[in-house]
C-alpha positions, 0 to 999 in steps of 0.5 A: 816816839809813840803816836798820840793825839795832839792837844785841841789848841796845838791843832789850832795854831797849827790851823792858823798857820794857814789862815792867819798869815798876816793881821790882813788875813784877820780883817779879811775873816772878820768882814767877810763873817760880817758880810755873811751875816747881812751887815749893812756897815762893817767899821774896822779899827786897827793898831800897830797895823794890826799886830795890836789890835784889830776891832770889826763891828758890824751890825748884821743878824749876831748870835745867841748867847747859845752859840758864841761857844759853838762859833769858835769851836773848830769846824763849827758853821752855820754857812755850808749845807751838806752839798760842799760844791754849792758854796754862795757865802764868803765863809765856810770852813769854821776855821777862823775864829779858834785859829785867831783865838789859839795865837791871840786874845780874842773877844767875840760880843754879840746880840740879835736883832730880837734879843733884850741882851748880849753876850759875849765870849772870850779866848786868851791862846787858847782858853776859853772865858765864857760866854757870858752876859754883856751890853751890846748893841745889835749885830756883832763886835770881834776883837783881836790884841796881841796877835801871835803873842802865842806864837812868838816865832811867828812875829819875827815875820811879820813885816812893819806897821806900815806894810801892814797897814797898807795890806789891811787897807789893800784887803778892805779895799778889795772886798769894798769892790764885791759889796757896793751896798755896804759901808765900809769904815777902816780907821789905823792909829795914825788917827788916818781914816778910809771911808767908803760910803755905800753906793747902792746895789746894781751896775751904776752902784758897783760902777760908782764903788770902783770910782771910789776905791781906784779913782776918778782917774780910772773911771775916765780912762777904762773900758767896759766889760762884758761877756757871757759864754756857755753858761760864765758871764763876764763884766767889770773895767779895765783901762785903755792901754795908755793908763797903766800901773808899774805893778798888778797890785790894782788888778781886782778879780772876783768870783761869785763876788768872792775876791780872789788872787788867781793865776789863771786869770792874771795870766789872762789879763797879761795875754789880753794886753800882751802886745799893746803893754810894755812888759814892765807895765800892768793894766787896772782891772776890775773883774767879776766871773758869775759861774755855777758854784758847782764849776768851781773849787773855792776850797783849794786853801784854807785862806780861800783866795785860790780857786780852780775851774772845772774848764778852765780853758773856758773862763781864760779864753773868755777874759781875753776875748772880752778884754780884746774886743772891748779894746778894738771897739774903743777906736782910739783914745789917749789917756786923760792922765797924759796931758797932765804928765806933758805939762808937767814935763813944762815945769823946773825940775820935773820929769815926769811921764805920768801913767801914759807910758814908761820912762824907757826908750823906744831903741830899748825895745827895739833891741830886744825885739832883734835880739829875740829874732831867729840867727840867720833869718832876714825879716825883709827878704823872708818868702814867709813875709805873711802880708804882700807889700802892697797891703800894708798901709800903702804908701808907708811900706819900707819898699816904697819911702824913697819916693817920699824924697823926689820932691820939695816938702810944702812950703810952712805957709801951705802946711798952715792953711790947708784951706776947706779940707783942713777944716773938715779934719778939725772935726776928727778925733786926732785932726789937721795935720799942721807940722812935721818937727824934728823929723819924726812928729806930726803936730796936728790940731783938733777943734779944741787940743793940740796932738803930737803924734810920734810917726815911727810908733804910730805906724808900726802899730798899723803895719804890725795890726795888718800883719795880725789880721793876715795871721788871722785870716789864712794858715801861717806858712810852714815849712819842711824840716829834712827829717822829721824831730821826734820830741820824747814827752810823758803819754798824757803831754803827747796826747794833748798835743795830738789833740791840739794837732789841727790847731797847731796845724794852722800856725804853720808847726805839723806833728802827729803821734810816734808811738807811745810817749812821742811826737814827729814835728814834720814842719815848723812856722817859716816865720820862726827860721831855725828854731829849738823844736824840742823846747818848742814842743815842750813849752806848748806841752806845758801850757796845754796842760796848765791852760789848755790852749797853744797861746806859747806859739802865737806869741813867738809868731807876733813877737816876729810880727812885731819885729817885721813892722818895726822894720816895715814902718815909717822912719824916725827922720822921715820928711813927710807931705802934708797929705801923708801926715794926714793919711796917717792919721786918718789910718790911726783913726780906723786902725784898734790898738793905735793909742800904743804901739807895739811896745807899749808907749803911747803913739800920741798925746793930746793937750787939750786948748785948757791945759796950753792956756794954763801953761801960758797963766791964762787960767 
């Protein structure tokens, strides 16, 4: 078959294929060429979610009559200068327009601020009417009806209206976040309306758009974030540990205010929340990375939602910095949701454990953490045991329990009336210890709420942060393998391991260069027991080279840290003294993290004097 130039209208729908994926993927164009053109209200209006309409008004600067031909012309910008790497608006590429014009019926009608008249244009898949004069009003109306009508295959792929409704919505809802000082009007057939008023510009405005967008729920059970490290700064939201999402749908990243879905950064969050959230659970975020233009590539795809950092090792350490040191500084906090979930427990035919945590066991967990650990290998006599027993929460250690035993438990009357110190504790955030019940909870009471706290969790996470801490503070033990591992790797993976070689070092894994194309591991983490050195290697020879760090082997390290404290903490069935129980708690209080414990579910839940009085009908 002879070579020959495809038709203008056949590149186009060639184009859209990538641009226009969805009816999202219109609204998404349209309000960002809204935003970029200064609107202060973009009001959407969509039907058949999308696929039959969708209408975007803005009033922003508009277009000359002059250039509504230009503007859908491919490749035809007033966006980009001459310099590709400094791009500060939404839109730059100049392919949305004829690639929605090629697949549907497309009416562009404009008027400027200064002009007496509009004007507007037409496309019908491909053919152009126009421009022409029209009656407007100021800034710019685009219109889209029967979408991919010229590409019928493609509607075979479209999903149904209410799953494009709701990505619509999802797409509105995201850019809101970045442009808090714009209103926002998304109106769908079923007569149903999101309205996002504008909130003002700054912190408290932003702040204030977030509430509107995720909630008050959020805003009462998040934290703030903020980081600046050579040159990127870092701010935003997340929740605590204990409010939490079945997916990542409401995790919200931008960059230069530039709403993405990056890889890089959600497997940051994961990293950052890895050992305080169950792995079925997902943390609410919103964040917002302010970077030289120039440091990243937001021209990867023509849908602009990927993005790639020219240090990208950077920008993923400083997410899970970020978000660490704001959940060890937040002390400890349950989530405002649980109370809510623990009375509607109370209630016939409910079941309900809110966002608190998950409807799994703890044995589930449990079991999967031994099955996860090295055959052969005894966590309790292990000489690598990183942490001496006399350090970890003396008193609670496995070693020492049964002296927990050697005498009567206090009398109720004595655990009710503790007398002075009791009332001094009433004053601490988790409060007197009243009752052990069942053997396994502590019941505490504050000045105004009643706490559970569920003992085997709470102090799992004290003896596993312990653990941590020792991880931290000295190298891990290694030990020797009789004869040297030599792993075959690609030249570019055995000299980024070489690199990293010091730092691999400190968590116990020795090797160093072997000729061309390999590496000698002379010893391994002693925690590990008897490990697979080869796909050891080769996993942290992965991550180096997609994320430039050896996250891989620190989290083989805490997951058998997790296993060690579940085994070193306090039993389920353990009958415990007054001043035990509240020594617990005391060390709850001073311990980061300990809302959670090590698999994600909650350690305690507070119910707060209102919500037991509107259980009993006094409210």
């Amino acid at each position: 078959m002879p070579i020959r130039q495809l038709s203008e209208t056949v590149i186009n729908q060639i184009a859209a294929g990538e641009v226009i994926e969805r009816p999202a993927s219109v609204v998404k164009e349209l309000v960002e060429n809204a935003l970029d053109a200064g609107a202060h209200h973009v009001e959407i209006t969509t039907a058949g979610g999308g696929l039959t309409l969708v209408r975007v008004t803005d009033d922003g600067s508009g277009m000359p009559e002059e250039e509504l031909a230009l503007a859908i012309g491919r490749h035809c910008t007033s966006k980009l200068s001459d310099d590709i790497h400094d791009i500060r608006s939404l839109g730059f590429r100049g392919e949305a327009l004829p690639s929605i014009g090629s697949v549907g019926r497309l009416t562009v009608r404009s008027r400027p601020a200064a002009a007496a008249g509009g004007a507007e244009i037409r496309v019908d898949g491909g053919r152009i009417v126009g421009p022409r004069p029209a009656g407007a009003n100021r800034g710019t109306l685009v219109e889209v009806r029967d979408l991919f009508f010229a590409t019928p295959a493609r509607l075979k792929f479209m999903k149904g209206e209410r799953a494009e409704a709701t990505a619509i919505s999802d797409i509105v809802k995201r850019i809101a976040i970045a442009f808090p000082a714009v209103r926002f009007t998304l109106s769908g057939s079923d007569r149903t309306t999101l309205d996002l008023p504008s909130t003002g510009g700054g912190p408290e405005g932003r702040k204030a758009r977030i509430a509107q967008v995720l909630g008050d729920e959020f805003s009462d059970n998040s934290l703030a974030i903020e980081a600046v490290r050579e040159g990127v700064h870092l701010t935003g939201q997340v929740s605590i540990p204990s409010f939490t999402r079945a997916n990542a749908l409401q995790q919200y990243a931008y960059v230069n205010g530039r709403p993405v879905r990056d890889k890089l950064i959600a497997g940051a969050i994961r990293g950052a929340f890895a050992d305080v959230l169950p792995r079925d659970r997902h943390a609410v975020t919103a964040l917002f990375l302010s970077l030289d233009p120039a440091t990243v590539d937001v021209n990867v795809h023509p849908a602009k939602a990927d993005v790639r950092f020219r240090d990208p090792g950077l920008v993923r350490g400083l997410i899970i910095g970020a978000i660490r040191e704001a959940l060890a500084a937040s002390g400890i906090r349950p989530a405002t949701t649980g109370a809510a979930a623990m009375v509607g427990a109370f209630r016939p035919g409910q079941t309900s454990y809110g966002h608190a945590g998950p409807a799994n066991g703890h044995r589930t967990f449990h079991a999967g953490f031994r099955a996860a650990a090295p055959s052969g290998f005894d966590l309790s006599r292990s000489p690598s045991r990183p942490l001496d027993a006399e350090t970890v929460a003396p008193g609670f250690e496995e070693m020492v329990q049964a002296s927990f035993d050697t005498g009567p438990l206090a009398s109720a009357d004595a655990r009710a009336g503790l007398g002075e110190v009791a009332q001094e504790l009433l004053a601490t955030p988790l409060g007197a210890a009243r009752a052990q019940v069942h053997q396994n909870y502590i019941v505490a009471q504050t000045q105004d709420s009643l706490v559970i706290v569920d003992q085997h969790a709470a102090h799992e996470r004290l003896v596993y942060e312990a653990l941590k801490q020792a991880l931290a503070s000295r190298p891990v033990p290694a030990q020797m393998l009789l004869l040297p591992e030599i792993v075959d790797l690609p030249e570019d993976d055995a000299e980024r391991l070489a690199m990293h070689a010091q730092t691999l070092k400190r968590f116990g894994l020795g090797l160093e260069r072997f000729g061309p194309g390999a590496v000698a591991v002379r010893e391994t983490p002693a925690m590990l027991g008897e490990t697979n050195v080869q796909a050891l290697v080769r996993d942290l020879a992965d991550e180096i080279a997609e994320h430039d760090t050896v996250d891989t082997l620190k989290e083989r390290l805490d997951a058998i840290a997790a296993t060690m404290a579940c085994h070193g903490s306090v039993r389920s069935g353990r009958q415990l003294r007054p001043e035990e129980m509240n020594a617990l708690l005391r060390q709850m209080e001073a311990t980061p993290g300990s809302g959670t414990c090590n698999h994600g579910r909650p350690t305690y839940i507070e119910l707060k004097l209102a919500d037991i009085e509107r259980l009993f009908g006094r409210r």
